[in-house]
KOLDOMAR-957317 format. One line per 8 residues: for each residue x, y, z of N, C-alpha, C, O. Coordinates in steps of 0.001 Angstrom, whole numbers, plus 524288, in hexadecimal, padded with zeros to 5 digits. Last residue first. Layout:
BEGIN
X:Y:Z:X:Y:Z:X:Y:Z:X:Y:Z | ...
END
This chain:
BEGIN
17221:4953B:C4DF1:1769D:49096:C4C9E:17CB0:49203:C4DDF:18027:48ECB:C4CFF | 16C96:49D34:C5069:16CC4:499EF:C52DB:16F03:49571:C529A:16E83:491F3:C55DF | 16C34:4A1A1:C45C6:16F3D:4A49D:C48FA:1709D:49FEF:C4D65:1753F:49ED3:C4E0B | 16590:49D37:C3F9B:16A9F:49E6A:C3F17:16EB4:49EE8:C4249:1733B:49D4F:C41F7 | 15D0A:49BE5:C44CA:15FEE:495C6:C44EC:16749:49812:C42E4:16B93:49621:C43E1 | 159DA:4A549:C43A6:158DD:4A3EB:C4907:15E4B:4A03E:C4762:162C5:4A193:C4885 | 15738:4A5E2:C386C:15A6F:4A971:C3A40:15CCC:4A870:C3F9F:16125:4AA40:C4097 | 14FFF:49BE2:C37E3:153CE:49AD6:C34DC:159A4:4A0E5:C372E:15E5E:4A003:C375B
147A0:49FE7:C3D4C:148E2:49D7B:C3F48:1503F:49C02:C3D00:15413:49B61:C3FD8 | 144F0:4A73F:C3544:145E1:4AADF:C3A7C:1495E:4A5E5:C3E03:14D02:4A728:C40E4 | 14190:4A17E:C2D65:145FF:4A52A:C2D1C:146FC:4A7BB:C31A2:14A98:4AAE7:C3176 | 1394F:49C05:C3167:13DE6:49ACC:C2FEB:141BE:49C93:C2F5D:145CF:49A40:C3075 | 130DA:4A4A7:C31D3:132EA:4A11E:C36C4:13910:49F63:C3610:13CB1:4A0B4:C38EE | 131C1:4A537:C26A4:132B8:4A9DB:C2B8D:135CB:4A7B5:C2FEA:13A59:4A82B:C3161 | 12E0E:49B80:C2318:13078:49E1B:C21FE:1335B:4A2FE:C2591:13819:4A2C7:C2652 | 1222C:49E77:C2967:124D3:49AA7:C2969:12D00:49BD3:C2863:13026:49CA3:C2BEE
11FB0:4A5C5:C24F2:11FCC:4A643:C2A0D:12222:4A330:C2B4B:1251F:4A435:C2EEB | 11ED3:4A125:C1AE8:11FEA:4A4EE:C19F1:12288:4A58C:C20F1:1274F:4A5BA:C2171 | 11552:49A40:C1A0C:11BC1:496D0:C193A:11F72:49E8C:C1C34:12274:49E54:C1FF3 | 10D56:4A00A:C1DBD:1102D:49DD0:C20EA:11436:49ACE:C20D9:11696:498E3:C2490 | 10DCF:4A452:C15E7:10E1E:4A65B:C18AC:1115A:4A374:C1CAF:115D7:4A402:C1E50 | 10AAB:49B92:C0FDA:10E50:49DA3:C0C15:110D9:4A1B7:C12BB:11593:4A194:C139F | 1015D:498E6:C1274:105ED:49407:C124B:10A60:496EA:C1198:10E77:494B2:C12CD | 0FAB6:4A31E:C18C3:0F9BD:49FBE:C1450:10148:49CCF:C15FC:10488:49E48:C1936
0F88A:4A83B:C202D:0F4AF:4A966:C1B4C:0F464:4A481:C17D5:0F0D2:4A274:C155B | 0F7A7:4A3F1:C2E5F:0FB08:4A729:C2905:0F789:4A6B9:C2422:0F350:4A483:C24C2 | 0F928:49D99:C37BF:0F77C:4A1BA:C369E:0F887:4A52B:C3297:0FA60:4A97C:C33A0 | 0FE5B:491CC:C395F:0FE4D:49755:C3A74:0FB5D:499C8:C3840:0F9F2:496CB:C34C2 | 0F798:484CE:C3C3C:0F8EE:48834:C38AB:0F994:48EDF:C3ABD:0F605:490E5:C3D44 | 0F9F2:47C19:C454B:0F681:4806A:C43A8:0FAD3:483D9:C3FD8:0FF76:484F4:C407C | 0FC64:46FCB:C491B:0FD3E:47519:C449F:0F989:478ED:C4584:0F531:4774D:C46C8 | 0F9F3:46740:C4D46:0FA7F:46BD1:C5016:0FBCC:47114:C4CF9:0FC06:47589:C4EC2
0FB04:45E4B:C4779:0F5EF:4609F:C4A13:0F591:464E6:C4D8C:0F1C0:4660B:C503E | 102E8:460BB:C3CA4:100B0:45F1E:C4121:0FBF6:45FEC:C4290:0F8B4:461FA:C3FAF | 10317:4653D:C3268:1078D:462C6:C343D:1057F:45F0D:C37E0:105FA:45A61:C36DB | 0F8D7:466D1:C27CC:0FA3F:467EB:C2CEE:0FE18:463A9:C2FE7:0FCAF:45F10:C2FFE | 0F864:46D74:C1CE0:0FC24:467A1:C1EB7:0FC4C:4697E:C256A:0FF3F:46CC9:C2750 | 0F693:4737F:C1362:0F38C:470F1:C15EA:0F586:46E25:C1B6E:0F1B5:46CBF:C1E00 | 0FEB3:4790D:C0D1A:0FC0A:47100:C0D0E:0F893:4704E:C104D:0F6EB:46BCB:C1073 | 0FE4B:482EA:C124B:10023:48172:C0CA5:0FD2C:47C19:C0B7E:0F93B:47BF7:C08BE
0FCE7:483E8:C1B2C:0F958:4876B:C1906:0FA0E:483A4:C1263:0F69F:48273:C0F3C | 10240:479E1:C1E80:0FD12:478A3:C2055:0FB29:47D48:C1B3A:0F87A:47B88:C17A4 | 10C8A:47ED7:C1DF2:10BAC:47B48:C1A98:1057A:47B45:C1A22:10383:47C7D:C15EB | 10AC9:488D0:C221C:10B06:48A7F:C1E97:10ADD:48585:C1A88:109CC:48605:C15DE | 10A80:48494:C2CA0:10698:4863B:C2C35:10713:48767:C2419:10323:48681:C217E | 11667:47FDA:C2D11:111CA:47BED:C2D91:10B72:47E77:C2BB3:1081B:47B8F:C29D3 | 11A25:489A3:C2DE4:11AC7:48644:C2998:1174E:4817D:C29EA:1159F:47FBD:C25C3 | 11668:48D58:C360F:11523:490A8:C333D:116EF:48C9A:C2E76:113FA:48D08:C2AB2
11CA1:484C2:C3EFF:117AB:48740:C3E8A:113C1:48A60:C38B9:10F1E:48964:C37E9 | 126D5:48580:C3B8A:122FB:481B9:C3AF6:11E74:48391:C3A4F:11C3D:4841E:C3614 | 12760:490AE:C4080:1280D:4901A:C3B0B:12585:48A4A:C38BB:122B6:48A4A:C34D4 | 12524:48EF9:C4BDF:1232F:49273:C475B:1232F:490BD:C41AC:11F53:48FA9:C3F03 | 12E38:487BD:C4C5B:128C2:486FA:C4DC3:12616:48995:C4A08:124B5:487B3:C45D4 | 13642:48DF2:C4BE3:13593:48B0E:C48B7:12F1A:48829:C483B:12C8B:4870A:C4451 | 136C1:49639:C53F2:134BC:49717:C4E8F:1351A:492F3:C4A50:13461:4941F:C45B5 | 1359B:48FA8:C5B1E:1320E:4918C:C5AF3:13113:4920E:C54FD:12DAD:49043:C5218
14118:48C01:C5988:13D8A:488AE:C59BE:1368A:48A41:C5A16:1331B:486F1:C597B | 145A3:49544:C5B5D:145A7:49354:C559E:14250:48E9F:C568D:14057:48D75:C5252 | 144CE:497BB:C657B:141EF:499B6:C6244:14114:49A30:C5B6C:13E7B:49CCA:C5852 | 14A04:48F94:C6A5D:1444B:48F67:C6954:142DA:492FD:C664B:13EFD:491CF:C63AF | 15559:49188:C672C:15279:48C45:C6478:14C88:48D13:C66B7:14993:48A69:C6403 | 15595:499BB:C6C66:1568E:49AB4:C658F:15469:4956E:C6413:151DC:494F0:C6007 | 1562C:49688:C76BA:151CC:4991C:C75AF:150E7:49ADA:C6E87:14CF1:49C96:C6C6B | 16103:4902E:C7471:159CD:49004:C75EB:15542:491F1:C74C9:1516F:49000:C729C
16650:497C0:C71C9:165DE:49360:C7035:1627C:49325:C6F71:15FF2:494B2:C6BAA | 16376:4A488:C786A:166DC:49F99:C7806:165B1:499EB:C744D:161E7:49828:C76AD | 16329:4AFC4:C71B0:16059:4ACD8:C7456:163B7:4A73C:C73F9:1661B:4A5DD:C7008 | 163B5:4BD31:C6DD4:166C4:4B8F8:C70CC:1647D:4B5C3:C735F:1630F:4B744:C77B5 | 161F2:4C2BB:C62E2:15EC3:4C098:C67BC:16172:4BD0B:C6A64:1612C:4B8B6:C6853 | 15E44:4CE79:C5CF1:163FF:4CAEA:C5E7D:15E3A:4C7D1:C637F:15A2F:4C935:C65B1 | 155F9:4D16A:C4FE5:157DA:4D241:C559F:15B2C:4CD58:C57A7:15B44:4C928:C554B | 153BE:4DD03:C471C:1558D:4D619:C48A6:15899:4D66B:C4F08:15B7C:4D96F:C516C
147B7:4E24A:C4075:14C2A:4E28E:C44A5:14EF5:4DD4D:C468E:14C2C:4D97E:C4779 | 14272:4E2F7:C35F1:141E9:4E12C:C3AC8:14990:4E2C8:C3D76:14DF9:4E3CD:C3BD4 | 13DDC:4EF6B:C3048:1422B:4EBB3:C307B:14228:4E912:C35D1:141ED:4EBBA:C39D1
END
């Protein structure tokens, strides 16, 4: 069972690290279109590291929900 933890951090520092994890999550959803269509966004993409489209919607997904718990609280 994971364990949940308190974190007191100001504003700030709650808006970068939802901006990280939003990054991320782009990230892994851009890779999971490309695994899926083919479709590269830019010229700087690189695709993550994963098996397949489904995975990485999947990590994706994740990202989101961690971010979506963050935005809660932070309103």
């Amino acid at each position: 069972m994971s364990k949940t933890i308190s974190l007191r951090l100001d504003r700030n520092e709650v808006g970068q690290i939802l901006e990280g994890l939003q990054s991320r999550e782009e990230s892994w959803r851009s890779s999971a279109k490309f695994l899926r269509d083919g479709f590269f966004p830019d010229d700087t993409f690189v695709c993550e590291e994963c098996s397949n489209f489904e995975e990485a919607e999947g990590i994706a997904n994740y990202y989101r929900r961690i971010i979506a718990k963050i935005e809660r609280q932070f309103n």
